[in-house]
C-alpha positions in Angstrom: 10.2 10.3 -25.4 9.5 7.3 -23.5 7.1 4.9 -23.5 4.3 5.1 -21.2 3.9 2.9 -18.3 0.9 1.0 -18.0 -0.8 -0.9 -14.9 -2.1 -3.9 -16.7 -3.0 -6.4 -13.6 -3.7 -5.9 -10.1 -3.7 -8.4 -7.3 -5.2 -7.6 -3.8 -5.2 -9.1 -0.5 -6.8 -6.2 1.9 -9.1 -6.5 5.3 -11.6 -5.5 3.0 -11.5 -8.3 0.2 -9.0 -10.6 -1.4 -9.6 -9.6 -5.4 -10.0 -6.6 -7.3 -13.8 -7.1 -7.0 -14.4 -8.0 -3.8 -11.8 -5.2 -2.4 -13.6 -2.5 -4.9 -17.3 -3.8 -3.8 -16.7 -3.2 0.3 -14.4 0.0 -0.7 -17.0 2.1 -3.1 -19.4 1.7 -0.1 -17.6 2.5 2.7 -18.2 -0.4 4.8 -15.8 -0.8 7.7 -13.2 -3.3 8.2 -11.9 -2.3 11.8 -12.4 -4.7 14.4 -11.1 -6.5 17.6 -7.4 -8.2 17.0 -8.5 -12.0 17.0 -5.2 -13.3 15.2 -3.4 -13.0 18.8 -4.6 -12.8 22.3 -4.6 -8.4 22.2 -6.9 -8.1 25.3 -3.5 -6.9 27.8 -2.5 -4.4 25.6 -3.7 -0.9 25.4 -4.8 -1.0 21.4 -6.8 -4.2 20.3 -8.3 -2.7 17.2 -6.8 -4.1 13.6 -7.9 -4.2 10.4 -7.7 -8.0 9.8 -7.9 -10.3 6.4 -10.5 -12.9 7.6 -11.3 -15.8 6.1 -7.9 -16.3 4.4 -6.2 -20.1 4.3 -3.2 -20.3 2.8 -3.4 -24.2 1.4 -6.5 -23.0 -0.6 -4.0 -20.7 -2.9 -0.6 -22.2 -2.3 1.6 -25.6 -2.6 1.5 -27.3 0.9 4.8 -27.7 0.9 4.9 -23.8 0.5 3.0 -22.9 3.5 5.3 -24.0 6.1 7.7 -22.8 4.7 6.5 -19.4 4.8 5.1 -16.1 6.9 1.7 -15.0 6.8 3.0 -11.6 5.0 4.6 -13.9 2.2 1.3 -16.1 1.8 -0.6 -13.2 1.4 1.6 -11.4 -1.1 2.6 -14.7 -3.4 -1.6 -15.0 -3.2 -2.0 -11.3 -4.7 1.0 -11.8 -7.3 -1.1 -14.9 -8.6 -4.3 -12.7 -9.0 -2.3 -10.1 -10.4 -0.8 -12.3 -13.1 -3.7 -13.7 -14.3 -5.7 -10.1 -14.2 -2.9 -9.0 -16.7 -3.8 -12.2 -19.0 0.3 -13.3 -18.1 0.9 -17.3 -18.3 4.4 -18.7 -17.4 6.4 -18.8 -20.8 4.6 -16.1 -22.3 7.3 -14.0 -21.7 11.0 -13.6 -21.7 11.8 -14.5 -18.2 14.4 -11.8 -18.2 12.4 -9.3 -19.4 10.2 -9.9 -16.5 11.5 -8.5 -12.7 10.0 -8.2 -9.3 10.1 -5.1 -6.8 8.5 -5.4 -3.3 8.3 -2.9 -0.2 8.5 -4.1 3.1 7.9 -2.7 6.7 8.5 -5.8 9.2 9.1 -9.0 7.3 8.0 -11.8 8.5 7.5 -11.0 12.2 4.8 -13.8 12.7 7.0 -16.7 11.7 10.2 -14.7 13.5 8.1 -15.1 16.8 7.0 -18.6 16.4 10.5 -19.6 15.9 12.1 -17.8 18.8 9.5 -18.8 21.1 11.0 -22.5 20.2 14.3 -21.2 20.7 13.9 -20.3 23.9 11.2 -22.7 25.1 12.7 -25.6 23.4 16.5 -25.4 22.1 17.8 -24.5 18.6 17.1 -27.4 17.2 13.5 -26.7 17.2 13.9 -23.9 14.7 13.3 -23.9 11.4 15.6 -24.0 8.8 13.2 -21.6 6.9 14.0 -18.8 9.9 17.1 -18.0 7.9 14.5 -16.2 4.9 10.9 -16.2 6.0 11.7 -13.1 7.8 13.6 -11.2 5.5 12.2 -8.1 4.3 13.3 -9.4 0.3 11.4 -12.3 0.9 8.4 -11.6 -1.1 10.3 -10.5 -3.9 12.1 -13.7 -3.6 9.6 -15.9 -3.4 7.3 -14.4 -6.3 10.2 -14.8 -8.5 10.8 -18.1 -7.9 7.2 -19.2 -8.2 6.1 -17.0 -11.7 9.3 -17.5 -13.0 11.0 -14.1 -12.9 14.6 -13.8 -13.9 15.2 -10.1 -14.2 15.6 -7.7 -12.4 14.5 -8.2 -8.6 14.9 -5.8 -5.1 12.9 -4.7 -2.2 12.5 -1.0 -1.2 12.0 0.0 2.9 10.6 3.0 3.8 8.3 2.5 5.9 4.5 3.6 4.6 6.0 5.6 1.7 7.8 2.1 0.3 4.9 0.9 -1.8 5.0 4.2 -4.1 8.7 4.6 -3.9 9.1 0.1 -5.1 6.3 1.6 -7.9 8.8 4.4 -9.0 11.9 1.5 -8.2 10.0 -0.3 -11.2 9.2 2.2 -13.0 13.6 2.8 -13.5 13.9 -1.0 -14.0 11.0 -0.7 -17.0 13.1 2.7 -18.6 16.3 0.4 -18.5 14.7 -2.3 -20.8 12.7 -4.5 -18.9 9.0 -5.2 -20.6 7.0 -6.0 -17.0 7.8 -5.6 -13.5 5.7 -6.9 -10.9 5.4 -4.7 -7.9 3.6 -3.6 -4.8 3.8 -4.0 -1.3 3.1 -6.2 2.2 2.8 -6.2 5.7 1.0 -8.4 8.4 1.8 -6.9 11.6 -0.8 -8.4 13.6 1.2 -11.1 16.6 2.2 -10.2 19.7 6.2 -9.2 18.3 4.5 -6.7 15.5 2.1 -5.5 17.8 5.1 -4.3 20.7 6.6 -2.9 17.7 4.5 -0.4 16.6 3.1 0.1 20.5 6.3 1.3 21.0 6.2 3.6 18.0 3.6 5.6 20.4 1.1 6.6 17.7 -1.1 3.7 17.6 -4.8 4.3 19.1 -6.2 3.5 21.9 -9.9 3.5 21.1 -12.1 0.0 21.5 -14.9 1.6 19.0 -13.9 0.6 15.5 -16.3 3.3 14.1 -14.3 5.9 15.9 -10.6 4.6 16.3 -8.7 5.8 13.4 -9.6 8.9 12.1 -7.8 11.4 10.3 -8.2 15.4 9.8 -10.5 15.0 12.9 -10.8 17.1 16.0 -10.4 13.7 17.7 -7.4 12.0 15.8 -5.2 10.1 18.2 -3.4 7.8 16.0 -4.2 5.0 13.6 -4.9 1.6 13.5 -2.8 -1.4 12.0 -3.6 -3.1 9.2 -2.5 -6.1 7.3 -2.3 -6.9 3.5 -1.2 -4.7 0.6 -1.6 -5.1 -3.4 0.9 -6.5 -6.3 0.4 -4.3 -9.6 1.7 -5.6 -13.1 3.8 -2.4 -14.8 4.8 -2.6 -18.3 5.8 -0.2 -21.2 3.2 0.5 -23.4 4.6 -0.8 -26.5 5.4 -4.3 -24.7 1.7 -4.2 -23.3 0.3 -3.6 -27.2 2.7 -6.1 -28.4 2.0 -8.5 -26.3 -1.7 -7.9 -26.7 -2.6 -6.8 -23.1 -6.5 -6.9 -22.4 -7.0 -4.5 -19.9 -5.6 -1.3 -18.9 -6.1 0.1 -15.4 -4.2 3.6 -15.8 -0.6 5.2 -16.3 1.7 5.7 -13.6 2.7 9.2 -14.6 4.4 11.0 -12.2 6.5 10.5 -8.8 8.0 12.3 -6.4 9.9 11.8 -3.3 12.0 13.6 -0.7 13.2 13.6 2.9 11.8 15.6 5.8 14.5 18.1 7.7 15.9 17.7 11.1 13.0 17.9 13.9 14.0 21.5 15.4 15.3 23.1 12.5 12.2 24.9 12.0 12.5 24.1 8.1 8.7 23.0 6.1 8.7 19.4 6.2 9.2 18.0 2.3 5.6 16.7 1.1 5.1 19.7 -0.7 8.2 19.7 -2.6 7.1 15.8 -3.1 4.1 16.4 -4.5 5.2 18.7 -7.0 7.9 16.9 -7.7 5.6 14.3 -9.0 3.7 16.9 -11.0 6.2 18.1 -12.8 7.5 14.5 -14.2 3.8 14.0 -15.0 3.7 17.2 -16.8 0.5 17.5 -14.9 -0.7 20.8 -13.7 -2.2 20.9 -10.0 -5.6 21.8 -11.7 -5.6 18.6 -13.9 -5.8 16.4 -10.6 -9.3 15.3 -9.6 -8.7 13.5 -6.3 -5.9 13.1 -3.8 -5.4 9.7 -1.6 -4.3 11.0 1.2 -1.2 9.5 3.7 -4.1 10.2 6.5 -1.3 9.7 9.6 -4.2 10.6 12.1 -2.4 12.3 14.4 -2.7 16.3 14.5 1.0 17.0 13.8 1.1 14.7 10.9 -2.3 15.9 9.8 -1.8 19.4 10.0 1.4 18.8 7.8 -0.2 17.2 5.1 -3.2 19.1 4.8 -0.7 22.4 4.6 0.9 20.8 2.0 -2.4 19.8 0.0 -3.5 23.4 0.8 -0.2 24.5 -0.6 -0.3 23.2 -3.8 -4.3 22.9 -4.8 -5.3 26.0 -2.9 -8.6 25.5 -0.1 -10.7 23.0 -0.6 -10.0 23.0 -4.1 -9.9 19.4 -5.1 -11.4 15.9 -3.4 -9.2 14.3 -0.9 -10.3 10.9 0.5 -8.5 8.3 2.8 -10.1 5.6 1.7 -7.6 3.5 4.5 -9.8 4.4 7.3 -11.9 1.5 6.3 -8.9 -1.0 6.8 -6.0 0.8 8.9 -2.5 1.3 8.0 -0.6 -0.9 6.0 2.8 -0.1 6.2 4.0 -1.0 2.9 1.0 -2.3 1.9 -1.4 0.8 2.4 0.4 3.1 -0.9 -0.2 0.4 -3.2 -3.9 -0.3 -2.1 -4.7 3.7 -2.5 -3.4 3.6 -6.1 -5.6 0.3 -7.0 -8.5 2.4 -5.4 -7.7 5.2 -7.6 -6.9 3.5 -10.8 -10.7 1.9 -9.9 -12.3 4.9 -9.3 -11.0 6.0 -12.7 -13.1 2.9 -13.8 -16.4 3.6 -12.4 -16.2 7.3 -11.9 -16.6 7.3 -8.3 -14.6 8.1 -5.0 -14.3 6.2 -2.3 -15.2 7.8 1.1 -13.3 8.3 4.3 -15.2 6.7 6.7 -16.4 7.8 10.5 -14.3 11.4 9.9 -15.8 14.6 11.0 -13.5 17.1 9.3 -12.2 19.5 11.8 -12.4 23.2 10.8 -8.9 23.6 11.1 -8.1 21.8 7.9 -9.0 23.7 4.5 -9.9 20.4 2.6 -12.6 19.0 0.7 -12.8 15.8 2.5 -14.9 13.2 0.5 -16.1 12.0 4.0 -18.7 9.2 5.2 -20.5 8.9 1.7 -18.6 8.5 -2.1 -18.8 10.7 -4.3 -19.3 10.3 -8.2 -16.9 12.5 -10.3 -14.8 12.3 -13.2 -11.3 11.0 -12.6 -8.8 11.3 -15.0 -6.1 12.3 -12.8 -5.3 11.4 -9.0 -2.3 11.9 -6.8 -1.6 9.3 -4.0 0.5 10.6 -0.8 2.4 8.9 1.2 4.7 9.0 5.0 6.8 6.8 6.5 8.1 7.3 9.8 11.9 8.7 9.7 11.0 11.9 7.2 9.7 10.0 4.0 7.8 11.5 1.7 6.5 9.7 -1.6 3.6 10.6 -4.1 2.6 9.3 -7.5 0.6 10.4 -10.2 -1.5 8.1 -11.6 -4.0 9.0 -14.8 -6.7 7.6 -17.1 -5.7 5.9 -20.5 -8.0 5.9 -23.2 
């Protein structure tokens, strides 16, 4: 049987705090992130809510010669690789450098420093732009990057799959670990939030419309009309657990146990959509039965399609209201990439302290059969939580994360 696989360091740049401890102290609580776009001038566009990462200066983390050189997405990720690193007790040359790999998801790339440097195209000539154009946008940027800087010679790639990419680069490193690797970083990053990101996912047509932060994004409600962008995500350290004992690891967050993922049908074809068969999928390779889960972090697409579907799945599989589901993301918005990852550091934290985060500003419409952990946490046992998530174009990805003792 194989070794299990451990999360042994977690890194985490969210609207809610940069840190394990300062994301964990706003999350437990419930306290809102939302607020008015201020990275860009959002006032002629129909959405102006985001769920921003204040505070944050690159050339207080990162070589100055880095920074230019650079998208915000990058900084933000190389920044939550560093904490990650040094949460798992990991110093350069500690290690086989081949032993050690990198997977990243990506949504957008770099769209922030892709904008900048068309707008000097255009404005100015091609001259003007950056030699760095050719790879701060690329969606295998981060992987690159954090690589190069932590000195990571094994195997590296980048998954895209919209918001399911941060579970399905997980279960990417997961395969790398099986094959022989001893630690895989992994996670994933967006920052959305400049004009080019912003028409993007405008003219995805489910963003919301709402000015009131409070009531914006919100998710197995009666008055869910789409979500709110976020920016951010989270870097965990994987490893087998007989190359984290080895090696001497200090802490232990959790195992990833379990992962499924499949592919929605044709729209039309009147077939279930496939987060059901995801979510046992995952089971299954976890040898976990449904009963054994204490809390699911839900996808939360806010929308009543997308909401109905999930919550039939849930239903589904657990039965009505039968375990605690919580979208802890309402605090922060969507992610992209970035949001999976968050939900599992959330859950491998409320393992910790035995508590669940809430999902803010919901009323729970009666037309979903779910026990929402809404407005306030909740303190419970968790051994065992499942983390869902969609990306646009049929993706379906959940993970199985439990306790270690």
């Amino acid at each position: 049987m194989s070794a299990r696989i451990l999360v042994t360091g977690i890194g985490v740049a969210a609207p809610s705090g940069l840190g394990v401890e300062d994301f964990w102290s706003v999350t437990r609580i419930g306290k809102n992130a939302i607020g008015p776009v201020t990275r860009f001038d959002a006032s002629a566009y129909p959405s102006r809510l985001a769920g921003e990462i204040h505070g944050f200066e690159p050339k207080e983390h990162l070589p100055g010669r880095l920074v230019p050189q650079t998208d915000r997405v990058t900084q933000l990720a190389l920044v939550a690789a560093d904490c990650a690193f040094a949460d798992a007790g990991i110093e350069p040359g500690t290690i086989d450098p081949y032993a050690m790999g990198v997977v990243t998801a990506a949504g957008a790339g770099g769209f922030e420093f892709a904008e900048n440097e068309l707008r000097k195209l255009w404005s100015e000539g091609a001259k003007h732009v950056s030699a760095y154009q050719s790879f701060a946008w690329f969606y295998a940027v981060n992987s690159g990057q954090i690589s190069i800087r932590n000195g990571l010679r094994g195997p590296a790639g980048v998954v895209i799959s919209d918001q399911a990419g941060g579970l399905d680069a997980l279960a990417q490193a997961r395969r790398q670990l099986r094959k022989g690797s001893k630690l895989i970083a992994t996670g994933g990053f967006d920052a959305p939030i400049c004009s080019l990101g912003w028409a993007s996912h405008l003219h995805g047509g489910l963003m919301s419309t709402s000015d009131e932060p409070e009531r914006a994004y919100l998710p197995f409600d009666d008055a869910a009309a789409g979500y709110v962008p976020g920016e951010g995500g989270a870097m965990l350290i994987l490893e087998d657990e007989d190359s984290a004992r080895d090696r001497g690891a200090r802490t232990v967050y959790g195992e990833f146990a379990g992962y499924g993922a499949t592919l929605d049908p044709k729209p039309g074809s009147g077939r279930e959509p496939g987060l059901r068969r995801a979510i046992d999928v995952a089971l299954t390779d976890a040898a976990c039965h449904p009963a054994e889960v204490d809390v699911v972090f839900a996808d939360g697409a806010a929308t009543p399609r997308l909401d109905r579907e999930e919550a039939e799945a849930i239903t589904a599989v657990f039965g009505p209201r039968a375990v605690p589901v919580t979208v802890p993301k309402t605090m922060t918005g969507r992610i992209n990439s970035g949001g999976a990852p968050i939900d599992v550091v959330s859950a491998v934290l409320s393992m910790r302290e035995g508590l669940i985060p809430p999902t803010t500003n919901v009323e729970l419409s009666d037309a979903y059969d779910l026990d929402l952990v809404a407005v306030r946490p909740r303190t419970a046992s968790v051994r065992t939580a499942l983390v869902l998530a969609r990306g646009r174009g049929g993706f379906n990805s959940a993970v199985v994360v439990r306790a270690v003792d």
